[in-house]
N, C-alpha and C positions, 0 to 999 in steps of 0.2 A: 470198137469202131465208132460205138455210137457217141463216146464219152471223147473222142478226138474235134470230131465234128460238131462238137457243142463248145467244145474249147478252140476251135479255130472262128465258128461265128462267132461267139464272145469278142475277140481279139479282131477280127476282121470288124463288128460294128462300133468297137470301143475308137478305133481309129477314124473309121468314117465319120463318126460324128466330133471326135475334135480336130481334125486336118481338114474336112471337106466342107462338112456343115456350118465347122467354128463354133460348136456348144462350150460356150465358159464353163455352166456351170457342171464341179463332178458329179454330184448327185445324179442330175440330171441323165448324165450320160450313162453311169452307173444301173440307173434303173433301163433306160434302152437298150442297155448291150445283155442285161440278163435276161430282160423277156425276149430277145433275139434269142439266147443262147437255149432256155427253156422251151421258147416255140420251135429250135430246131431239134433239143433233144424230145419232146413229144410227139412231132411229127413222124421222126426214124423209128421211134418203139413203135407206134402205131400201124406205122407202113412194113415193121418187121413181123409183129403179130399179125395180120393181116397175111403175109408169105408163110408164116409157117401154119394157118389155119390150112390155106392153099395146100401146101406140099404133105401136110401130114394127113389129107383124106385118102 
């Protein structure tokens, strides 16, 4: 699940910033959609570790 949700932020910011924003350049955009995609996937592990710390006392 968690590997879905990194891969639909990716694809959800890569668009927002060349249809919305209008960023030319790809690099650019490149580099925003991964730290989107890496700040979503370490947010979820984090918030998931965190439920099983919770549920396994």
């Amino acid at each position: 699940m968690q590997e879905i949700l990194t891969v639909i932020a990716y694809l959800v910011v890569w668009l927002i910033c060349k249809e919305i924003v209008g960023i030319q350049s790809g690099l650019v955009t490149l580099i925003i959609s991964l730290g989107a995609a890496v700040l979503i996937y370490v947010l979820s592990a984090v918030r998931w570790r965190e439920n099983k710390k919770k549920y396994d006392r």
